[in-house]
C-alpha positions as a printed Julia matrix, in Angstrom:
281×3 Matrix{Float64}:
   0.0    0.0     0.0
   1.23   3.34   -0.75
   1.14   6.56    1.62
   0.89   9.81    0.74
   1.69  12.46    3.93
   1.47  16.04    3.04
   2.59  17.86    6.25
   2.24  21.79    7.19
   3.36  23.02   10.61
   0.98  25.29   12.03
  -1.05  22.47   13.24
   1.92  20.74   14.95
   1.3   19.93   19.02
   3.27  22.68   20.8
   3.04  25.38   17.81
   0.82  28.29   18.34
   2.86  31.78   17.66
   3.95  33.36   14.14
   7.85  33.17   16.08
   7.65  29.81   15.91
   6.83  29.33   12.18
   8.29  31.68   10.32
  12.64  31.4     9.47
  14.59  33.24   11.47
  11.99  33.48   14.57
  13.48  32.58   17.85
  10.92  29.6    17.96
  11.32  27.93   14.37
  14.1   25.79   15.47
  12.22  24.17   18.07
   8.76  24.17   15.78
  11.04  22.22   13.13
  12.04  19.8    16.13
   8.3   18.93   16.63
   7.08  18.8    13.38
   9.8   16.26   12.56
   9.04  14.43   15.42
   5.23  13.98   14.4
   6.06  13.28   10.51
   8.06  10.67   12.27
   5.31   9.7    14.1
   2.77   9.39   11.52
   5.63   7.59    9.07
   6.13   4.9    11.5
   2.19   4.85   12.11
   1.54   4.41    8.31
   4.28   1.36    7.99
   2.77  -0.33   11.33
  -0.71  -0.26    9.44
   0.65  -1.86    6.56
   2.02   0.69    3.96
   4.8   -0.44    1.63
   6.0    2.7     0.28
   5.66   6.65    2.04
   6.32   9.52    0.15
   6.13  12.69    2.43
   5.56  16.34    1.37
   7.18  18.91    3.65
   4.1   21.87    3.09
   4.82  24.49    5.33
   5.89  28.04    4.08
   8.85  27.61    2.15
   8.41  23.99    2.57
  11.87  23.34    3.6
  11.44  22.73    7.05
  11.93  19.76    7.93
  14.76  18.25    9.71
  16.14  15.11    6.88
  18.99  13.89    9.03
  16.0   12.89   11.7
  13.55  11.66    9.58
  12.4    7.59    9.2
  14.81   6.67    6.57
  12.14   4.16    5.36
  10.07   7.36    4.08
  10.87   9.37    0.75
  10.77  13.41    0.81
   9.61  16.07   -1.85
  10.64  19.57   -0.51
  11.4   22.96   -1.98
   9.14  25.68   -3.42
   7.43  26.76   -5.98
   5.58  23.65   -6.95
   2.84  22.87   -8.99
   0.83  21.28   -7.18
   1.74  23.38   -3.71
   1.44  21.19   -1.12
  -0.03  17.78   -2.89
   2.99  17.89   -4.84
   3.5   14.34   -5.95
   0.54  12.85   -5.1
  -0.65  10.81   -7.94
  -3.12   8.08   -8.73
  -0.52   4.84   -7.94
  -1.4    5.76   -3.92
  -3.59   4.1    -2.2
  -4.34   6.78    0.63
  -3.59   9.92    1.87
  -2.96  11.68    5.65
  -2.53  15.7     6.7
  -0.32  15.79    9.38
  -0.35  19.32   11.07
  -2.88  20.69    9.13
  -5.12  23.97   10.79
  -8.63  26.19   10.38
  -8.68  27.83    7.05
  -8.79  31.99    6.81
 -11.87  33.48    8.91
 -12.14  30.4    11.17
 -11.41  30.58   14.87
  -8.41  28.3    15.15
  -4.76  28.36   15.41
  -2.94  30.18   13.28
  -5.85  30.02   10.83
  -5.21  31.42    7.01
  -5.9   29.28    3.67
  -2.6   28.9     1.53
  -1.64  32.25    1.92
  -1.5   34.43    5.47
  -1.98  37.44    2.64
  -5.48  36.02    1.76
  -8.05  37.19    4.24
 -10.58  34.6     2.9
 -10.14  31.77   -0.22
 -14.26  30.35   -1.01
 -14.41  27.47   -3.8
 -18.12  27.51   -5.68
 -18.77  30.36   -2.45
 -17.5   28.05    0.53
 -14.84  29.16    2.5
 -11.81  26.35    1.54
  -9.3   24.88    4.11
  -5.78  23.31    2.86
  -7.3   20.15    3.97
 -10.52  20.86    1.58
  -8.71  21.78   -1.27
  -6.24  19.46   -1.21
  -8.58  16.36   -0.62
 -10.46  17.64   -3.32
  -7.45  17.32   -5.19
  -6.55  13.57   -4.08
 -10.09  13.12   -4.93
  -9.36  13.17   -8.69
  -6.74  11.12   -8.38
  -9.0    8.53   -6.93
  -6.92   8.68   -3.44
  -8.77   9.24   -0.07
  -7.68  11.35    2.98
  -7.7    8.74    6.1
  -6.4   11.39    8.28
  -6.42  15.1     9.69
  -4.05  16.44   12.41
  -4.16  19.63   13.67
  -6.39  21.53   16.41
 -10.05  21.53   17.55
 -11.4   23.85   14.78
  -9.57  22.07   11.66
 -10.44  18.41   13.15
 -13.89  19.32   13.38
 -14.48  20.5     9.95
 -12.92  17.52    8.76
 -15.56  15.21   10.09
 -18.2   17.43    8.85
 -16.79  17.54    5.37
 -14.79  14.73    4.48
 -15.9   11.18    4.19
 -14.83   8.24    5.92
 -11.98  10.74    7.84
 -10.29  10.13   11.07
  -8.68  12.92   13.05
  -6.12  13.38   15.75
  -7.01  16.79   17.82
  -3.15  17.67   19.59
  -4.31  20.89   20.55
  -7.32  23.33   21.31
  -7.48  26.78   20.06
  -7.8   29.18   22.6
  -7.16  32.08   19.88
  -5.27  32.82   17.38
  -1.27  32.3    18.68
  -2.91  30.34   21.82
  -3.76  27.01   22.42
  -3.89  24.15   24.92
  -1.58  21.26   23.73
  -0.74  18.02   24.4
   2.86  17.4    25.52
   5.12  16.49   22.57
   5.11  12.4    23.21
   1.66  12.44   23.51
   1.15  14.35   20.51
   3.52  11.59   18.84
   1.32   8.99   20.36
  -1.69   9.97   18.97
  -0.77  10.37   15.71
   1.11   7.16   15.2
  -1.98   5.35   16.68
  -4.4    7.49   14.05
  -2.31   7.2    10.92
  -2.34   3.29   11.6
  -5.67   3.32   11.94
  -6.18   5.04    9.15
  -4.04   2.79    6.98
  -5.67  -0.41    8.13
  -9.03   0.46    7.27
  -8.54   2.59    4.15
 -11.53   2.67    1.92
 -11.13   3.32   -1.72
 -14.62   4.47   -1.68
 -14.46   7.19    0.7
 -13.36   9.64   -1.49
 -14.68  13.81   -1.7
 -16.91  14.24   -4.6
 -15.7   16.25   -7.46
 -18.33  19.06   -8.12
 -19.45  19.39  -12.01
 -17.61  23.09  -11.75
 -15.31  24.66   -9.79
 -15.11  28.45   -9.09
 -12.52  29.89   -6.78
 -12.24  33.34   -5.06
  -9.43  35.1    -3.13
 -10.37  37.96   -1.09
  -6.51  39.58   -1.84
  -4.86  41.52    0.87
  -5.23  45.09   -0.95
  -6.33  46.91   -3.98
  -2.88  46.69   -5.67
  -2.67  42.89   -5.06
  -6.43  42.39   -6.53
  -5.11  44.5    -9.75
  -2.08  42.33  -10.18
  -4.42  38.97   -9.89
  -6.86  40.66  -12.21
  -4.07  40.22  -15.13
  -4.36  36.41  -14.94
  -6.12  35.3   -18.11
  -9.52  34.4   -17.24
  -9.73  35.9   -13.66
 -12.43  38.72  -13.06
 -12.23  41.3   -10.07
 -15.61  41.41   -8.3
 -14.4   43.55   -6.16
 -11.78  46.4    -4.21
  -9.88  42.9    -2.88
 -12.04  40.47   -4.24
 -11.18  38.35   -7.57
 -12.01  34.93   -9.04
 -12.22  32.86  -11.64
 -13.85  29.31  -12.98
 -11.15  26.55  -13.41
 -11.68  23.27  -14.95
  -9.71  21.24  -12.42
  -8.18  20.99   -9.2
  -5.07  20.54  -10.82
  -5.86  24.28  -12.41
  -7.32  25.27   -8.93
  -4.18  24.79   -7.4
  -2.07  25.82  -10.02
  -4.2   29.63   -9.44
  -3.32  29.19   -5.86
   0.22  29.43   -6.44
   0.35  32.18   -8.23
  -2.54  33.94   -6.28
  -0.64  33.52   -3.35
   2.41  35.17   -4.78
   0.74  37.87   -6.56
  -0.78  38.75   -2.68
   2.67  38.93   -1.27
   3.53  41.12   -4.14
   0.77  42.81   -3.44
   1.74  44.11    0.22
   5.51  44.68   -0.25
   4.52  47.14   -3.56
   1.48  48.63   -0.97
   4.29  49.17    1.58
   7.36  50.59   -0.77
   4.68  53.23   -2.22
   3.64  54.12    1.77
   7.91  54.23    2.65
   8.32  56.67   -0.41
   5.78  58.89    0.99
């Protein structure tokens, strides 16, 4: 059986500031630490439920985070960014099943750390429902006929998980007090419980329980500022609804998250042009 584990960090156990996942804050060194330690954890998990092969996706940020001397040697990496794919890089239809280790609430939920893709995009809605990584993504592993056995994460991203994925298990390390607060469980625990879920997951994977594909797909970014929802606007096919809002109908997810990608860095464009034009002032 083959494994697909796509990994982000905010929704490690023991990760609730911006310090601790962003390079060069005093925390990221130990938030690397921990979210090797529950890839790890979910690797060794996955093999103990009977996978033969585990590719892992490092999907935080610059998705280079990661710690490779310390990971399960019996796991293959993809890191590095851009991608096309963003964080389901390499996840393709020869997999049997796939698990989000660390995942967290999408932009305008009450969770940790919550954002969708971007921290720049205030909200991201596909066909006018506000999307989550995990949403989007098992959308995408949807059409690849692969289905999600597992969420990590906190309270608020484990919850809308159950409500919106079928056949889903999740492993809640931590509860969202606000938005750099929450109430974790100690490191080893954390580790515990996800070894114990992705096993689970893996044993009773269902090729059946998959996300059905809708017969269109329409995706929206609420951008950060004007400037960034003019820059968007000049993707072929995308149409500005409004001051920060554009969007546009794809014909896949693959498209969908190719948009993503370039949405994202067309926001973060957006803010450092918005703040050299305020400096020059």
């Amino acid at each position: 059986m083959k494994v697909y584990i796509s990994v982000d960090m905010e929704g490690i156990g023991g990760v609730a500031t911006l310090d601790q996942t962003v390079r060069g804050g005093h925390g990221y060194p130990r938030a690397q630490q921990l979210m090797t330690q529950e890839t790890n954890a979910a690797i060794d998990g996955a093999f103990a439920g009977g996978a033969t092969d585990v590719l892992v996706s490092d999907s935080h940020g610059t998705m280079d985070n990661l710690i490779h001397e310390q990971l399960d040697p019996r796991a293959r990496l993809i890191f590095g960014t851009p991608r096309g794919f963003c964080m389901a890089e390499g996840l393709t239809d020869d997999f049997d099943l796939a698990l989000f280790v660390g995942y967290h609430a999408p932009a305008g939920a009450v969770g940790v750390l919550a954002h969708t893709f971007s921290s720049h995009f205030t909200a991201v809605r596909v066909n006018g429902h506000d999307a989550s990584e995990a949403s989007v993504n098992a959308l995408f592993a949807a059409t690849r006929g692969v289905p999600v056995g597992l969420v990590t994460g906190d309270d608020v991203i484990c919850a809308l998980a159950e409500a919106s994925l079928p056949g889903v298990s999740t492993v809640a390390v931590k509860r969202s007090i606000g938005f750099s607060s929450a109430e974790s469980m100690p490191p080893s625990l954390a580790c515990e419980a996800v070894r114990a879920g992705a096993r689970s997951a893996v044993e009773r994977s269902d090729p059946r329980k998959l996300l059905s594909i809708p017969s269109r797909l329409h995706v929206e970014f609420e951008m950060p500022n004007a400037t960034a929802a003019e820059l968007a606007s000049g993707i072929p096919g995308v149409v500005r609804s409004g001051d920060r809002t554009v969007g546009r109908e794809v014909d896949s997810a693959d498209e969908l998250l190719g948009l993503v990608t370039v949405a994202y860095s067309l926001a973060h464009l957006g803010v450092v042009t918005r703040l050299g034009l305020l400096e020059r002032r």
